[in-house]
N, C-alpha and C positions, 0 to 999 in steps of 0.2 A: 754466360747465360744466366737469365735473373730465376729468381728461386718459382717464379709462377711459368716459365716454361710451359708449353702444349704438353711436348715430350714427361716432362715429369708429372705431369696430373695423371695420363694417362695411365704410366706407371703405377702411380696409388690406386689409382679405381680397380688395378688387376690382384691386389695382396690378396684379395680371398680366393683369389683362383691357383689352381694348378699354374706352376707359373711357363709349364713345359705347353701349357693350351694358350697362355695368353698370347694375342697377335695384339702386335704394338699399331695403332690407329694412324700419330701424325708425325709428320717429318719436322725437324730439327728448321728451322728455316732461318736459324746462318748458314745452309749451305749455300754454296752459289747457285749451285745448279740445281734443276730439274731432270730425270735420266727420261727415256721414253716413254710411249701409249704401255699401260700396262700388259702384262700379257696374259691371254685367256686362260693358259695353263694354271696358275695363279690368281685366284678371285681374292678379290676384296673382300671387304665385309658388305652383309646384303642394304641396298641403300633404303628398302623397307624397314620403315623404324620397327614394327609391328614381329616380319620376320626375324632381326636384327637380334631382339628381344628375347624372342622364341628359341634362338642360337644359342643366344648365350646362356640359356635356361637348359641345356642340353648340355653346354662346354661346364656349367657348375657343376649339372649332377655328376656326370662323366670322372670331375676334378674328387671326388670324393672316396674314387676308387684305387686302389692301387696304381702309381704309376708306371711307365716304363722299364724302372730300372729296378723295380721291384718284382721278384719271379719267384714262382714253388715249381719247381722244375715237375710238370705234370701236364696231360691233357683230358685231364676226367673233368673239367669244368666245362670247357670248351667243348667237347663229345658231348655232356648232359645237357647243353644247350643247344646244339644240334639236331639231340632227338628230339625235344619237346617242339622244332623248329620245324620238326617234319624231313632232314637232312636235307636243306637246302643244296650244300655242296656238291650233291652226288646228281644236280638236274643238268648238270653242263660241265665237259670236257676242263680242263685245266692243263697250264701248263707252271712249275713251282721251283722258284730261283733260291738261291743262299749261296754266300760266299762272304767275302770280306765288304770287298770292294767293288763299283760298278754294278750294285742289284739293279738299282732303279733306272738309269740310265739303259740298261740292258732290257728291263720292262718294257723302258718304253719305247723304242727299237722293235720287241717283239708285239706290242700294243700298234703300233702304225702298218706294219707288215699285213697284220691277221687285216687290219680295216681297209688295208687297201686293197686283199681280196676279196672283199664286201663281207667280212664274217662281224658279227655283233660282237665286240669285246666290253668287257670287265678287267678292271686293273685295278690292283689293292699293292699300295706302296708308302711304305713309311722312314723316316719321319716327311711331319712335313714342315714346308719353307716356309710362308705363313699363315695357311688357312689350314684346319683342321679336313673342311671338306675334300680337300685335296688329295684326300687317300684312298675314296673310293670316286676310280673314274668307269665311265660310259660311253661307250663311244670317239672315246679318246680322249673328252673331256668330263674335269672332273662335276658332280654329280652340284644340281643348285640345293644352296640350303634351304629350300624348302621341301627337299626330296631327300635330304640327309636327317630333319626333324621329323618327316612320317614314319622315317626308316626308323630310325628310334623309337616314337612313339610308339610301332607298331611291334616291338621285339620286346619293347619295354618288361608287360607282365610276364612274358617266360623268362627274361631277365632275373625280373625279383623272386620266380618259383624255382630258379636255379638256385639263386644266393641263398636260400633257404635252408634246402637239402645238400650244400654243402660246407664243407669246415670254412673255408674262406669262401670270400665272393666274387665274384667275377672280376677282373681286371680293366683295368681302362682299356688295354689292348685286346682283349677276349672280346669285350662288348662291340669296340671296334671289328674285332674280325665277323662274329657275327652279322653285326649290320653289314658289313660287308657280300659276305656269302647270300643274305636272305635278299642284299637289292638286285643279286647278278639274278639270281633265279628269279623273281619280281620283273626284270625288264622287261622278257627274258633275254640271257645273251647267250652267242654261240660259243663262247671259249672264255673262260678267268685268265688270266693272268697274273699270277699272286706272288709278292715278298716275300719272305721269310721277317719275323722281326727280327728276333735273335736266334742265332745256331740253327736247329731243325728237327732234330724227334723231337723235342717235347715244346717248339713253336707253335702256341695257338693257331696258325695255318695248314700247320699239319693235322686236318683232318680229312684233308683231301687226299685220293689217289691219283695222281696227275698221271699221266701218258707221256708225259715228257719233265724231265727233270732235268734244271742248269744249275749249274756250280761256277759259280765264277773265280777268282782269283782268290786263295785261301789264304789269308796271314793273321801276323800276332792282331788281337783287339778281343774288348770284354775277356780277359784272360781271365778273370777271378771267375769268371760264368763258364766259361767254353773249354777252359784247357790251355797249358804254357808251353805249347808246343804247335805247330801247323797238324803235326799227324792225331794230335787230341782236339783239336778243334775240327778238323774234319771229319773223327769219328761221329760227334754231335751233328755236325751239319750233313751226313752219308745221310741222317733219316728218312730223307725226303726222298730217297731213291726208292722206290717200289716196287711190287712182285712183275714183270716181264716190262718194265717200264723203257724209255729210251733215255739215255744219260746221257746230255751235253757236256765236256767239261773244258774249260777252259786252262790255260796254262796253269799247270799246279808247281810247287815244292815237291819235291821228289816224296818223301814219306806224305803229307799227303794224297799225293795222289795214289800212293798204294794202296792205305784205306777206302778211297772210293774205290777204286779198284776190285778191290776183292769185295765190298759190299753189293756192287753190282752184281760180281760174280754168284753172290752168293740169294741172290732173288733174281736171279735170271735174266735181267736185264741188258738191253744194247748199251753197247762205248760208242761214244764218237768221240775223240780226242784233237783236241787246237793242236797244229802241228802236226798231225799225220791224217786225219780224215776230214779234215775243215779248216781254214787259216786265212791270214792274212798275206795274197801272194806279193801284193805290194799297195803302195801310199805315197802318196805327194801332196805337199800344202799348197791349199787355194785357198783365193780370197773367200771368207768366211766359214772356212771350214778343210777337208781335204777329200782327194780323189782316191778313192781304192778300187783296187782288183782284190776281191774275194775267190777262194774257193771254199765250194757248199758239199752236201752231202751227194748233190743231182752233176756238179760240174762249176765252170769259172764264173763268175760276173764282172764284167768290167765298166768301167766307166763310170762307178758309183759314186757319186755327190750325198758327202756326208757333213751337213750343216754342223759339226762341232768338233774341237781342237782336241789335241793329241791323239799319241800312239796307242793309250791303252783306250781310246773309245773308237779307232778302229779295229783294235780285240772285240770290246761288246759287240760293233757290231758283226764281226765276224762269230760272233757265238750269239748272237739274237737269227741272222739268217738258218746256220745250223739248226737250233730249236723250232724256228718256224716250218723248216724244211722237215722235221723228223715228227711236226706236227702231219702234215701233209701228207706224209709216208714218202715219202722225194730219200733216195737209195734202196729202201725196201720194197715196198706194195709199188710204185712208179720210179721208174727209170729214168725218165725225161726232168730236166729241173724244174726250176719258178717261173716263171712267165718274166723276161727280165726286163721290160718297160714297166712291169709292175715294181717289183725289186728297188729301180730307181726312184718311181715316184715315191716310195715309203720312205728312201731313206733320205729322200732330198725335203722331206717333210717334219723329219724327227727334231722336238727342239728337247732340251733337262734343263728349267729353274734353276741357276745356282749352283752349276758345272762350266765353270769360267766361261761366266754370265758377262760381256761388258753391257753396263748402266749407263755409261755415260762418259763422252769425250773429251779430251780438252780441259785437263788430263785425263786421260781413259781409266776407269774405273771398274775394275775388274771382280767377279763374286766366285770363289769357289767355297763349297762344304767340306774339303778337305779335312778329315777331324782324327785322324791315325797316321802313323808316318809314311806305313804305305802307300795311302792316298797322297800324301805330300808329297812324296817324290815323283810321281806319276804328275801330281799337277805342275811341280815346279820341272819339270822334262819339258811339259806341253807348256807352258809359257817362254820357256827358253824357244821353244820351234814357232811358235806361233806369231809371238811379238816381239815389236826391235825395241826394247828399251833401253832407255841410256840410265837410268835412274827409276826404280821399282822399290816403292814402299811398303810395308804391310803393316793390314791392320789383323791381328791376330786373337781373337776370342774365345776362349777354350773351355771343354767341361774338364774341370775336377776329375772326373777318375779316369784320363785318358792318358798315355804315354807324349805327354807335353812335351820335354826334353825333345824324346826323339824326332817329333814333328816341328820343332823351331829346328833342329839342326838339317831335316831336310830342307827348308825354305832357308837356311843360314846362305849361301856360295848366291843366291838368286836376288835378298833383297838386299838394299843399301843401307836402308835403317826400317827400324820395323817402331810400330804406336803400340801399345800392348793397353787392352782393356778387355772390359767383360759385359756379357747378355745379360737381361735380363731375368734367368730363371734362378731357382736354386741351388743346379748342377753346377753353374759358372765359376770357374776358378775365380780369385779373387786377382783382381790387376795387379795389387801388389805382391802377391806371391808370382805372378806369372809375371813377373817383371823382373823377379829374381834369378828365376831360371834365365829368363832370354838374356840378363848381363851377363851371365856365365855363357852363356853360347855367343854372342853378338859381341860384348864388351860393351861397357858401360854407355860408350861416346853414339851406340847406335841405335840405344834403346830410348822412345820416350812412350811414359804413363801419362793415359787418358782414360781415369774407369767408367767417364759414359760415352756410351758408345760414339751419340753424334760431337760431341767433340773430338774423339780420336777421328773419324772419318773426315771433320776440318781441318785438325794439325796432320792428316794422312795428304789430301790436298793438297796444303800450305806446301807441306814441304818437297813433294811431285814438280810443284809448280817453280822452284827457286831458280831454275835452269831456264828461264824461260817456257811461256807459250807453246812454242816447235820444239824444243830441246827432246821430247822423246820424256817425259815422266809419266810413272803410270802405277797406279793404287790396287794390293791386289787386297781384296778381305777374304779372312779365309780363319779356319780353327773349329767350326762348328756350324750345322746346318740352322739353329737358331740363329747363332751371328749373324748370319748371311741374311737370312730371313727378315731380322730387321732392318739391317742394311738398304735391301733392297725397298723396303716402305720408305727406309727416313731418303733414299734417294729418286722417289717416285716411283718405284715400279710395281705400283699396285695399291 
């Protein structure tokens, strides 16, 4: 590629920005392909130059705040913006997820359920794939940015009389949750649905009291933040369990789940536990997705068409029905279950951006965010069930402070040869360090470096394709929810 590239201008116009905000614009165009119509879940950037403008004048200030990965383990900032906010939080029901793995996909599971009962939702989930707006949705969909700039606009000066009055200042993610909380109560809607960002007492989310609290699948990740254990990262994440609350919990680690366990116990709240009060009674793969029978908190469901691959996303949704059901009071306050044509239609409705996403065929083109090993192995299980490959490449892009080792060696027994490069942000491991690792797991002859990114997804191609046309090759990307995210622009989807 010659040095005036689309792709690399874009790049330079983003260095003043947060690089964890910038969305990458254009596609690489040596690919061969074009993938599909984009998909609504995922907006573009707004085609109003004017709006556009206004966005990005919102992604600057935001970028000037603390990022992500940046924390004071506290929630007096987010509380004192709250009050001056009027407690928007406290105008609408919630229901408040944390776990390892599977939040959002589990979100959005219980996001389609509540709307297919006709109730008004709110959904706040992070990170995102490529638009920032993408984190406060409505209605199911996420929120237009021009209703994301009022929203800011309009929180802005309690914003800056927060920063004020405290030692530090509000966080990119505080600000975020704010806007968040102030557009649910603004719509109004009848139920939040909210993430965790990281861990859970001191998550700027937790300033809600939800009625329902999910815990999904607890393992190692952010260890330097949460604890080097499952039973210390679970006491951080217990927070979110509250005084007579009802507790979803999905398959834990044994010490884990004792800690929630006895944290329920000890604020009085309901257990429902995967595998004894709710599960998964069975599953078969179908074309584009698989068939389960569920049992909920009210009784069975069968015949569920769930539009997405593998065994642990019929766990989520085996723990999105439960939540939803313990929303409802379905075991306690009502006997009788869900309405179960309703049931169906939700879940035959649910899609997750960049939860082995295929883009594109021929060779099939495959996105997962896979970014811990945990998630690795859960995705490389569901690609083993899902798809017949005869030849499965990866393209792998990872952040720096994540347990890389052990997520190449989960994806090591699945790919054939893997492209190894890196995202765009500042967190991005460097290609060639992450190239190092993978010839110690892979061996030299499997590994090849490409540190931008739309060249590795060409040599990821190239090499899918050597088998011929039919031979069955197929490209998974996967290492990081940015990865994926640009991925998915430079191969059209969005």
């Amino acid at each position: 590629m010659s040095d005036s590239d689309p792709f690399d201008e874009i790049i330079a116009e983003e260095t003043t920005r947060d690089p964890d905000l910038a969305v990458i614009e254009a596609g690489s165009r040596t690919l061969r392909t074009q993938g599909g119509a984009p998909s609504a879940d995922v907006p573009a950037r707004p085609e109003d130059p004017e709006v556009d403008k206004a966005l990005r004048a919102v992604e600057a200030d935001l970028a000037t705040r603390w990022g992500e990965t940046k924390l004071e383990p506290s929630v007096s900032r987010i509380a004192a913006l709250m009050d001056v906010l009027g407690e928007p939080q406290r105008s609408y029901p919630s229901i408040h997820i944390t776990g390892t793995n599977g939040k959002t996909s589990t979100a959005r599971m219980i996001e389609a359920l509540l709307g297919a009962f006709e109730l008004r939702t709110g959904r706040y989930t992070s990170p995102h794939v490529q638009s920032i707006t993408e984190r406060i949705s409505l209605d199911g969909a996420p929120i237009s940015a021009e209703r994301f700039i009022e929203t800011y606009d309009d929180i802005k000066p309690y914003v800056e009389m927060v920063d004020a009055s405290q030692e530090y200042r509000l966080s990119f993610f505080e600000v975020l949750t704010g806007m968040a909380y102030a557009a649910f109560a603004d719509a109004p809607v009848d139920v939040a649905v909210v993430e965790v960002g990281m861990g859970g007492s001191w998550d700027a989310t937790n300033v809600i009291d939800a009625d329902v609290a999910v815990v999904t699948p607890i393992d190692l990740d952010h260890t330097d933040r949460l604890g080097e254990t499952p039973a210390a990262i679970a006491s951080e994440k217990s927070g979110i369990i509250k005084q007579d609350a009802t507790v979803i919990l999905a398959q834990q680690p044994v010490d884990a789940a004792q800690v929630l366990l006895k944290k329920a116990v000890d604020v009085d709240a309901t257990v429902a536990r995967e595998g004894l009060e709710f599960g998964v009674v069975a599953r078969q793969v179908a074309v584009g997705g698989q068939l389960l029978t569920l049992r909920g908190l009210g009784g069975e469901y069968g015949e569920v068409f769930l539009p997405l691959h593998g065994p642990y996303q019929a766990h989520n949704a085996a723990v999105a029905l439960a939540a939803v059901e313990a929303f409802f009071g379905v075991g306690s306050q009502r006997p009788e279950p869900l309405d179960m044509d309703t049931v169906r239609k939700a879940f035959a409705s649910v899609s997750s951006p960049g939860r082995l996403e295929v883009v594109r065929r021929s060779p099939t083109v495959v996105l997962d965010a896979a970014h811990n090993p945990a998630g690795a192995r859960a995705t490389a299980e569901a690609v083993g069930e899902a798809f017949d490959f005869s030849r499965l490449i990866g393209v792998v892009g990872a952040s720096g402070d994540k347990n890389v080792r052990g997520l190449l060696e989960a994806f090591e027994p699945i790919f054939t040869e893997v492209v190894v490069t890196q995202n765009s942000t500042h967190r991005a491991m460097d290609a060639d360090e992450l190239a190092a690792i993978a010839v110690e797991v892979f061996g030299e002859e499997r590994v090849q470096v490409e540190p931008r990114l739309p060249d590795a997804l060409e040599a990821a191609i190239t090499l899918a394709e050597e088998e011929g046309e039919f031979a069955g090759g197929g490209v998974l990307v996967t290492g990081s929810v940015i990865t994926v995210g640009e991925a998915r622009l430079l191969l059209g989807r969005g």
